[in-house]
C-alpha positions in Angstrom: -42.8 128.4 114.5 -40.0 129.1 112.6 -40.1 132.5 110.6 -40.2 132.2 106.7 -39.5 134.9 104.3 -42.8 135.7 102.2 -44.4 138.7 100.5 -43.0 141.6 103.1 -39.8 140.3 102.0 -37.8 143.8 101.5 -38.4 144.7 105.3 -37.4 142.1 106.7 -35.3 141.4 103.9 -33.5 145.1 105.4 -33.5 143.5 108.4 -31.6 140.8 107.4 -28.9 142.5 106.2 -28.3 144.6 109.0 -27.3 141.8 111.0 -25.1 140.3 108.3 -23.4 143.8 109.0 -23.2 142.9 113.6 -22.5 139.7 112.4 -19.2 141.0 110.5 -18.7 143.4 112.5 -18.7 141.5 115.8 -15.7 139.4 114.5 -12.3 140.1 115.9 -10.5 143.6 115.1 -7.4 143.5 112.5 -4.1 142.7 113.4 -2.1 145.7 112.5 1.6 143.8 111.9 3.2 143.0 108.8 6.1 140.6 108.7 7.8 142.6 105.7 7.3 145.8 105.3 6.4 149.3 107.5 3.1 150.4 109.2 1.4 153.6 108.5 -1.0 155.0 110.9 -4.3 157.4 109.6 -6.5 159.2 111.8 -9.2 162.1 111.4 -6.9 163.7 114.4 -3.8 163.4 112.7 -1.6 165.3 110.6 0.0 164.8 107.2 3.5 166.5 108.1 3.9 163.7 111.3 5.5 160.4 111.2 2.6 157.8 110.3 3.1 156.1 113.6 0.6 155.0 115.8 1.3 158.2 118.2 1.9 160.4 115.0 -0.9 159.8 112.5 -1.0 161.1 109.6 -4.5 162.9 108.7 -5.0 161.4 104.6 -5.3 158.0 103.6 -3.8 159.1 100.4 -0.8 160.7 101.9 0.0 157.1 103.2 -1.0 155.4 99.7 1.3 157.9 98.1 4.5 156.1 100.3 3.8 152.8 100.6 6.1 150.5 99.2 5.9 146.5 98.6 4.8 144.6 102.1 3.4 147.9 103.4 0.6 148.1 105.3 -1.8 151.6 106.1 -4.5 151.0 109.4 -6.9 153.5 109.1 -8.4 153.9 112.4 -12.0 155.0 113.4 -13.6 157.9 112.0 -15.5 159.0 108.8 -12.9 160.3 106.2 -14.2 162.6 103.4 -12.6 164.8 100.6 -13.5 166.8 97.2 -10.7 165.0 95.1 -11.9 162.5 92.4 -11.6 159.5 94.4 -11.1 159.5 98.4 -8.2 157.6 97.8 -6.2 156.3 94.6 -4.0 153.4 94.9 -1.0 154.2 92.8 1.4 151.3 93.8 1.7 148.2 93.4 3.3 145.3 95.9 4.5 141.9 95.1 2.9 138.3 95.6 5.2 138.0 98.8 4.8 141.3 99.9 1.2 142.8 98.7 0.1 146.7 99.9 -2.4 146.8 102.2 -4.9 149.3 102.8 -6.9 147.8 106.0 -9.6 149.5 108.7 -8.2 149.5 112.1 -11.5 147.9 113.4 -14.0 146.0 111.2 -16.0 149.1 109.6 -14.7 151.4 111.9 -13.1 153.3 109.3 -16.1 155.2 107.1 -15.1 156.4 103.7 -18.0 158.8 102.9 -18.0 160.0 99.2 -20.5 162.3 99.6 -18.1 165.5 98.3 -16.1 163.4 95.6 -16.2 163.1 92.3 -16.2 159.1 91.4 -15.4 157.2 94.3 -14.5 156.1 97.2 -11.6 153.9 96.3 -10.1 153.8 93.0 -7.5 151.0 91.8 -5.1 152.3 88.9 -3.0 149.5 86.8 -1.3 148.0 89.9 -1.1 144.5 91.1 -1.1 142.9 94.3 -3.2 145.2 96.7 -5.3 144.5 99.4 -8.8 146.7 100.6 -10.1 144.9 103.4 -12.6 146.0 106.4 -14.4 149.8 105.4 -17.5 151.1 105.5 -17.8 153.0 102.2 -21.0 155.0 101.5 -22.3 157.8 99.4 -20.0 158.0 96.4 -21.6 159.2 92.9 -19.8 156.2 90.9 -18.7 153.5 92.7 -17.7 151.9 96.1 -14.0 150.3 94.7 -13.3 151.3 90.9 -10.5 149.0 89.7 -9.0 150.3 86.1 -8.3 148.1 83.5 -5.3 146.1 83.7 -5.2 145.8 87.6 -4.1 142.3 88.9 -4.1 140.4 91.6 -6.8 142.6 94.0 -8.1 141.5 97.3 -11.5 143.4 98.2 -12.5 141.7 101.8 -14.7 142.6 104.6 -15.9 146.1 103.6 -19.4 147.4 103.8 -20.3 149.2 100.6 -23.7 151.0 100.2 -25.8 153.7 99.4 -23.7 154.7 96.2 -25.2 156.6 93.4 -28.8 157.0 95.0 -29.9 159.8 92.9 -31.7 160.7 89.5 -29.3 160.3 86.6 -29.9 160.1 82.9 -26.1 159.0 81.9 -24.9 155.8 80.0 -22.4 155.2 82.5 -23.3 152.5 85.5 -22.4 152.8 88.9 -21.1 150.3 91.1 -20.2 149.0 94.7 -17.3 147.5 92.7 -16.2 147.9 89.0 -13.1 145.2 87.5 -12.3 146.7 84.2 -11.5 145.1 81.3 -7.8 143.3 80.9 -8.3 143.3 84.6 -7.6 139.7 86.1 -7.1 137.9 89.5 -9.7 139.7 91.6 -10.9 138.6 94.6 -13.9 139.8 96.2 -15.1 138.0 100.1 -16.8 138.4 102.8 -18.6 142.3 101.7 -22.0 143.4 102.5 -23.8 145.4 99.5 -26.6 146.9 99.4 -28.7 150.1 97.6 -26.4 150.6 95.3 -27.5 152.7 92.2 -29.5 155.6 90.6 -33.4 155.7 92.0 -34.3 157.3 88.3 -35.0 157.7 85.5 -36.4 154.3 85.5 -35.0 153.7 81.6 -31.5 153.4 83.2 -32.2 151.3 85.9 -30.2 148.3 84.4 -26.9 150.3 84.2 -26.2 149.7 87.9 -24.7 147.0 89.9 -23.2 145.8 93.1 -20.1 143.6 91.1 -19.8 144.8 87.7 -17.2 142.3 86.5 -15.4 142.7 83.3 -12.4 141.2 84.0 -11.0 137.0 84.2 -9.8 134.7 87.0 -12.2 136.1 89.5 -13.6 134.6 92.6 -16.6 136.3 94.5 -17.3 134.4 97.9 -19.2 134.7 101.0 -20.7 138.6 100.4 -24.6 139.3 101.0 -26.5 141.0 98.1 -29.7 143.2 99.2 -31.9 145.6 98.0 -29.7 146.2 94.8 -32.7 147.3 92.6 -31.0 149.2 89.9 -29.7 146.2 88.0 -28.2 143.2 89.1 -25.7 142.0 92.1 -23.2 140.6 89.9 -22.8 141.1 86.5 -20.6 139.7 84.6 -20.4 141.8 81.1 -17.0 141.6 79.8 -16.2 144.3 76.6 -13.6 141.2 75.6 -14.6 137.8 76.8 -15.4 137.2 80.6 -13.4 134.2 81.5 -13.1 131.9 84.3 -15.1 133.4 87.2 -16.3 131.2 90.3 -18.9 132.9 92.1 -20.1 130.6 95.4 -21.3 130.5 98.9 -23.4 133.7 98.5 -26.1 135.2 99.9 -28.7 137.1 97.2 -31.7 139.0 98.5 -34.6 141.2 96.8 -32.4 142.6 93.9 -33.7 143.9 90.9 -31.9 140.8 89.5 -29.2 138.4 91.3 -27.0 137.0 88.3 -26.5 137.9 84.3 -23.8 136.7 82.5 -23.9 139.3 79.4 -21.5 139.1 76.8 -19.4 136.3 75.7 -18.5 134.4 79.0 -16.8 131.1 79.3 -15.5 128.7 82.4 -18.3 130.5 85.3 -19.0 128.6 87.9 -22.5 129.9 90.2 -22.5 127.1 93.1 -23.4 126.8 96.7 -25.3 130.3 97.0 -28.6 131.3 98.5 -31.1 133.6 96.6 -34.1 134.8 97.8 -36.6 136.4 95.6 -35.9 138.8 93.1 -37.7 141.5 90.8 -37.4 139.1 88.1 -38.4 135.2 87.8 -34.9 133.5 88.3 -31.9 133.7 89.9 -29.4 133.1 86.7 -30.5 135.2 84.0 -28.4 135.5 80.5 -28.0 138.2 77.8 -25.2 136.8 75.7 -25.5 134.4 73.0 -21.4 133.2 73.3 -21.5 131.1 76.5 -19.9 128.1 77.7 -18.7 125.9 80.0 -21.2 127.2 82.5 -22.1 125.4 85.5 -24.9 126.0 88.0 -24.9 123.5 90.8 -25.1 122.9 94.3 -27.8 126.4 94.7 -30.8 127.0 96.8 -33.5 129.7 95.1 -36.8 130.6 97.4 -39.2 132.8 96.2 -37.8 132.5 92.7 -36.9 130.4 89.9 -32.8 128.8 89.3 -32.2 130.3 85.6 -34.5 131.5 82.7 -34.3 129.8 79.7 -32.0 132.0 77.0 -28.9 129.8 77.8 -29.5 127.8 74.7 -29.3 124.8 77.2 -25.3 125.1 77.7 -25.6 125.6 81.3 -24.6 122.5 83.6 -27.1 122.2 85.9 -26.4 119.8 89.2 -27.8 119.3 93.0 -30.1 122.8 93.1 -32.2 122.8 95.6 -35.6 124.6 94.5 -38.4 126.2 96.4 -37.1 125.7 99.8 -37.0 127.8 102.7 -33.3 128.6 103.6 -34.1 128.8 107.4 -32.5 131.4 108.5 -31.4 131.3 112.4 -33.7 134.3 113.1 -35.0 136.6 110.2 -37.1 138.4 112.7 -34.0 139.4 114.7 -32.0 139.9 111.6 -30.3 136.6 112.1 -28.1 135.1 108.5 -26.9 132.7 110.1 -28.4 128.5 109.3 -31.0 126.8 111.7 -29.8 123.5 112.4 -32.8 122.0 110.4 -31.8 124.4 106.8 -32.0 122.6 104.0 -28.9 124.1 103.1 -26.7 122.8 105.6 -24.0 119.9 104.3 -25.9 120.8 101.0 -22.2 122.4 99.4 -19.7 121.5 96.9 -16.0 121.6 98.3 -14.5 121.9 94.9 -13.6 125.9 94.2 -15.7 127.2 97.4 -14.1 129.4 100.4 -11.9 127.8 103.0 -13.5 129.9 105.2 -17.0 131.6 106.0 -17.4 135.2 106.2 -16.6 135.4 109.8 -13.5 133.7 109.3 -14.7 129.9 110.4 -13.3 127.2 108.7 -15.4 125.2 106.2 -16.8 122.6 106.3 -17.9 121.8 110.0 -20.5 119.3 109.1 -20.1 116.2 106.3 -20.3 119.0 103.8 -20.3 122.3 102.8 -23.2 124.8 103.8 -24.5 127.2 101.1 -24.4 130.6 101.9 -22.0 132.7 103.6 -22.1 131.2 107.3 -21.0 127.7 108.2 -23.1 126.3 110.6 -21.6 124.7 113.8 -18.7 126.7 113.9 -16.9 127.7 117.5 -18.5 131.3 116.5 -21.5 129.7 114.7 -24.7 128.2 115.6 -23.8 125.0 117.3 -23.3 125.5 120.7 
């Protein structure tokens, strides 16, 4: 009989996300080359006074930051890296659109940035453009995972593992976040990340100032992450202090958050399609707290265990091919498995218009007639038809 989620939800729920995390992490290892610019090496053995090669490390991922130049890459290799400066690293520098910086694990997660010691967070994004994060584990920080400053452009956040940030008691005003886009920010990216317990466990009042994306920023794509156990606000919110504009946020997974989606603030031309939530603390997936909204779409969604959108949209929203009260069908939830039985409801059940090229393993889309919802394709070479 095929396992369904129901009322145990955040164990297995837990579950679940850990193998989204084998899952990612069992894909191939980064390639380390760059076709224009230089190579820096980082290791936990290294040393900042050596070359940066692969024989010579250097010891600081922001020694490297501090050097890089436009089509430079840093590989961070295995280890946990930690420090007491304000963020673990700062990226200071900006590349070009033919030559971005790249700050990239060696191997999938190999590279832990552990922000237990620092003041804000693991990775923090000044008023640069054209830089690339993609494939850490980050963990502990008091603020945030990735905290981009306002004005930053053109920001690729990809593979990474962020969690556990901000799991404390804390009375301030300020939210913390897996990942922050300030305002004036535009042209983030965000694929193929795992989040999860992210936020303060107290006081309860404050409980809504936390969140796994807190986007404030326009032209903004967030595509094939998992959302779990974010139950100190909401997964993605998008909250803009000027007007949120022009976000697409598709072929997600959402489980037990406090709350999956808001759109807060003035927010015009969002798209929320081909995603998969599964229960929340709240009735319904899409939840609004602004009263400037439009050109909103909601379409091509699965929600189990919880309802598509409450009802404070003022009817704006666009609402096409949701799929309601049915069980996603996961390959395996027992044995942690994301992945799409070949009998999911949500398999061919996509719109190809704005969603991912790719899943979050790197398989092309589609591999059916249509899209799958979520973040795996199903029946891909590394898929579930074999």
């Amino acid at each position: 009989m095929t396992p369904r989620i129901n009322g145990t939800g955040k164990t297995r729920l837990r579950r679940l996300v850990r193998l989204a995390i084998l899952l990612q992490a069992a894909a191939a290892a980064f390639p380390v080359c760059t076709a224009r610019g230089d190579t820096y090496y980082v290791s936990p053995k290294g040393n900042d006074g050596g070359r940066g090669t692969r024989v010579a490390p250097f010891k600081t991922i922001q020694h490297a930051a501090d050097l890089v130049k436009p089509g430079d890459t840093v590989v961070v290799q295995d280890g946990v890296y930690s420090g007491d400066s304000r963020n673990l690293v700062t990226l200071n520098r900006s590349g070009t659109a033919e030559a971005p910086i790249t700050l990239r694990s060696e191997n999938r997660w190999g590279a832990v940035l552990d922000g237990a010691n620092v003041e804000h967070s693991c990775v923090g994004i000044g008023e640069v453009s054209h830089v690339v994060v993609e494939g850490f584990e980050m963990r502990a920080a008091p603020w945030g995972g990735v905290w981009s400053e306002s004005g930053a452009e053109h920001v690729v956040i990809r593979h990474n593992h962020v969690h556990h940030i901000g799991n404390r008691h804390s009375a301030s005003h300020y939210g913390i976040c897996g990942v922050y886009v300030g305002a004036k920010s535009s042209h983030h990216a965000y694929d193929g990340n795992v989040f999860h317990d992210i936020g303060r466990t107290g006081p309860p009042q404050l409980l809504n100032h936390d969140h796994a994306i807190y986007n404030c920023g326009d032209h903004v794509t967030i595509t094939n992450n998992t959302f779990y156990n974010c139950n100190s606000g909401t997964a993605v919110l998008m909250a803009g202090y000027e007007t949120v504009e022009d976000v697409v946020v598709s072929n997600n997974v959402f489980g037990l958050n406090r709350r999956h989606v808001i759109l807060s603030k003035p927010c015009h031309k969002i798209v929320i399609q081909n995603n998969i939530f599964c229960r929340s603390d709240t009735p319904n997936a899409v939840n609004f707290l602004s009263d400037d909204l439009r050109d909103v779409t909601i379409r091509n969604n699965l929600v189990f265990g919880v309802g598509l959108k409450d009802n404070t949209d003022g009817g704006v929203s666009k609402l096409a091919n949701n799929l309601v009260g049915l069980d996603p069908l996961f390959r395996d939830p027992r044995r942690l498995d994301l992945r799409l039985l070949p009998n999911s409801p949500a398999i061919d059940a996509g719109i190809d218009e704005l969603a991912p090229r790719v899943d979050a393993l790197g398989n092309p889309r589609p591999q059916g007639r249509g899209y799958d919802l979520g973040a795996y394709e199903y029946g891909s070479a590394r898929g579930s038809r074999r």
